[in-house]
N, C-alpha and C positions, 0 to 999 in steps of 0.2 A: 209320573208313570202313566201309561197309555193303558185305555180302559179297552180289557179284550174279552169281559165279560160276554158269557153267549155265545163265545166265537169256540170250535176246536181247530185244533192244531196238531198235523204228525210233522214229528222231526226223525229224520233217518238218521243213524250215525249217531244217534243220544245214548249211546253207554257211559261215553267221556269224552273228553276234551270238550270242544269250540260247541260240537251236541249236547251235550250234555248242560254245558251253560244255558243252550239258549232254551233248553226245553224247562229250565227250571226257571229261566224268567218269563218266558211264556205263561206259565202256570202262576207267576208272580202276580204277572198282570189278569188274571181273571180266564183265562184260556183253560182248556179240558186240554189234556195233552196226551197224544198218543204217542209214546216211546218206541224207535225201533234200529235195533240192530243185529250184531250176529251171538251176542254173549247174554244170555239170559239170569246170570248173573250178575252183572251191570245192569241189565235194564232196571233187576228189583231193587238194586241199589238207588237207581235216579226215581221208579215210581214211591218208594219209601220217601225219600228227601220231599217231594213235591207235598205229598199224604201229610208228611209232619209240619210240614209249613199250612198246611191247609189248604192246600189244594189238590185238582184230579186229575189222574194220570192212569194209564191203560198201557201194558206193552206188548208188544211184537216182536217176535223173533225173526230173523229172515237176516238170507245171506244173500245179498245184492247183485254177484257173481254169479247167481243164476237168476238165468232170464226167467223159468217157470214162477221163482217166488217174488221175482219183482212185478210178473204179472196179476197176481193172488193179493203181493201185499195190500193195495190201494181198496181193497174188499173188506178184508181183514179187521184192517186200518177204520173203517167208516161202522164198524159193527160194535163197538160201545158206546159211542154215542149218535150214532146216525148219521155223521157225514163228515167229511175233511173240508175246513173254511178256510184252512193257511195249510198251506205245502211248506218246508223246509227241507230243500235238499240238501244235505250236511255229509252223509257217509261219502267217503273217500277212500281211492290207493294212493299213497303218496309215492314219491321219485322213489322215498328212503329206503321202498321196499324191495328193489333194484336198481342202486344206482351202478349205471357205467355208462361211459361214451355211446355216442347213437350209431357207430358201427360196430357196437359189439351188443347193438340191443336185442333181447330177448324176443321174437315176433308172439311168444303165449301170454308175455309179461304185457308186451302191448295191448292186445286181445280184451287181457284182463282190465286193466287200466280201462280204457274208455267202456267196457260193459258194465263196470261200478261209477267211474266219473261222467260220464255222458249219457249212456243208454240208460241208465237207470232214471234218473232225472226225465228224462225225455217220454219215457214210459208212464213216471207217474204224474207227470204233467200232461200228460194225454189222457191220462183218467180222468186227472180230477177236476180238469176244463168242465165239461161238460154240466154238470155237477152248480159248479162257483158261475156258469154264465147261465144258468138257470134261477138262481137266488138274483143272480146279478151282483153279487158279493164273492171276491175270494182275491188270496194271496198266494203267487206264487215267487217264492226266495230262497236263491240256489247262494251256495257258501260256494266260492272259486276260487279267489285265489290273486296276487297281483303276478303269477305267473299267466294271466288269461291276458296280462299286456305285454311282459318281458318275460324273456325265457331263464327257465335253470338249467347251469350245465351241466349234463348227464342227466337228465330229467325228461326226456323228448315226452315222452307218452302223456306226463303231469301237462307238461307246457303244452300240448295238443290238444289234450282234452278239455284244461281249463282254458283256453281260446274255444274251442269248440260250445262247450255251456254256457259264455257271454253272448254267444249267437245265436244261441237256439233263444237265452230269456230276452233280446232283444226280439229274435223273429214270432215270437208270441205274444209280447206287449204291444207290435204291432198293428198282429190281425186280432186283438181283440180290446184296443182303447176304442174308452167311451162304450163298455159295457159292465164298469163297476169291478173288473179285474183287474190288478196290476202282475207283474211280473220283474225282478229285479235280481241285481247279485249283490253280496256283499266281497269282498275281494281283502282278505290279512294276508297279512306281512306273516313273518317269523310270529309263530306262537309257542308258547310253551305247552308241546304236545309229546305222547309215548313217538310219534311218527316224525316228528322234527330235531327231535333231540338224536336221532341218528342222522338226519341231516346235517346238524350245525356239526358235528363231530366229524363226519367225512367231509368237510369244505374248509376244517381249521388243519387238519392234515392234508389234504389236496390244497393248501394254499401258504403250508408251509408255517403256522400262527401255533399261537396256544389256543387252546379250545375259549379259555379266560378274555384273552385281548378281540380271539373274533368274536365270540357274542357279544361283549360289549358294542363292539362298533355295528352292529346290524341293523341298527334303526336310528334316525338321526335323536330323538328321543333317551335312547339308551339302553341295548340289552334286548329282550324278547320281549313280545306281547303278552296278556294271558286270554284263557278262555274269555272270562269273565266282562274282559275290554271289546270283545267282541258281539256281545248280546243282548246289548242295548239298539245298536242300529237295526238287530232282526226285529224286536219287538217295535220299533217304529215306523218300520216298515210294513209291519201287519196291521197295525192302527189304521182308523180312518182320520186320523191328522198327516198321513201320506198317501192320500185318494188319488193326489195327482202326480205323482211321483211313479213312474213306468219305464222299463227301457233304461236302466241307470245302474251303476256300477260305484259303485263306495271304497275306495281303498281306506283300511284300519288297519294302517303300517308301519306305523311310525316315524312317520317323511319319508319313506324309501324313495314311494313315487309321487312326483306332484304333475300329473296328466289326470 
């Protein structure tokens, strides 16, 4: 287990799912952990679990979709215990929550889509620069997606944005190696998510399968990922046993993709 004593940590999008996992292993390894999403009833659910395992956690409420509270949160956020040392950027709109062909795409659904998957990100990693190359310590680690290499169909805006976020945490690990910051993505396959399970179910009907036969074949492994399989690589990547590790993109897919 990676020792992250001393260190804090916000995770956006830790009400549930792939968030939720990693902010409880966060807090596993020794991290203060600030929770933040749009349901303040998840949150007290994930800062209870953290509290009863023994460890500390702080939530935030905030809805990502507006730019006023995504510029607040990073304040907010550093106000229990003094500062943000690891960034996770985890909340997401997924395709699922309009899927249809890209000429039949919604222009507000797009809107939407990249000002929760991209500008959000991009905002709080603009904060919290500052800050992490001041210590000369920090983590910044964006959850995207292997749609940031291959695209999903009827997914344009997903498949945009998560291209888009590989290039921003590349263009930031950039300009600032060799000052003790790193910056990275983690990139899942199919998980077993509230937002995917209307996924896998519009693509076994759009593909003509039982919903049974196509999740199975979805990952050369077998079936869906879980949260849980995915919150190891965040917590090693917040470690200083990944000091050198920047600019890098982890697929946790199941074989989908081997690039």
């Amino acid at each position: 287990m990676a020792d992250l004593n001393g260190k804090v940590c916000l995770v956006t999008g830790a009400g549930r799912g792939i968030g939720h996992a990693i902010a409880v292993s966060m807090a596993a390894a020794g991290a203060q952990v600030v929770v933040a999403a749009r349901s303040e009833d998840e949150l007290s659910a994930v800062v209870s679990e953290i509290e009863e395992a023994g460890g500390t956690a702080a939530a935030a409420v905030v809805d990502l979709s507006d730019r006023a509270q995504t510029l607040e949160l990073y304040r907010r956020a550093s106000e229990p215990y003094g500062r943000i040392d690891i960034l996770v950027n985890n909340a997401g709109v997924g395709s699922s929550a309009d899927l249809r062909p890209f000429v039949d795409f919604r222009d507000d659904f797009w809107d939407l889509t990249m000002e929760v998957n991209l500008h959000a990100p991009y905002l709080l990693s603009k904060a919290a620069l500052p800050h992490m190359l001041d210590r000369c310590w920090g983590r910044i680690i964006t959850v995207a997606s292997i749609n940031a290499r291959v695209a999903a169909p009827h997914g344009a805006a997903y498949t945009a944005s998560k291209h888009g976020v590989l290039g921003l945490m590349r263009a930031i690990a950039t300009e600032v190696s060799g000052q003790g910051v790193t910056a990275n993505c983690i990139c899942p396959g199919p998980v077993e998510t509230r937002m995917n399970d209307i996924r896998v179910r519009y693509d076994a009907e759009r593909l003509g399968r039982t919903l049974a036969d196509h999740e199975a074949d979805l990952t050369l492994v077998g079936g869906r990922l879980l949260p849980v399989d995915i919150a190891p690589m965040a917590v090693y990547l917040a470690s200083d046993a990944a000091r050198v590790i920047t600019g890098q993109a982890y697929n946790i897919d199941g074989g989908i993709s081997m690039a």
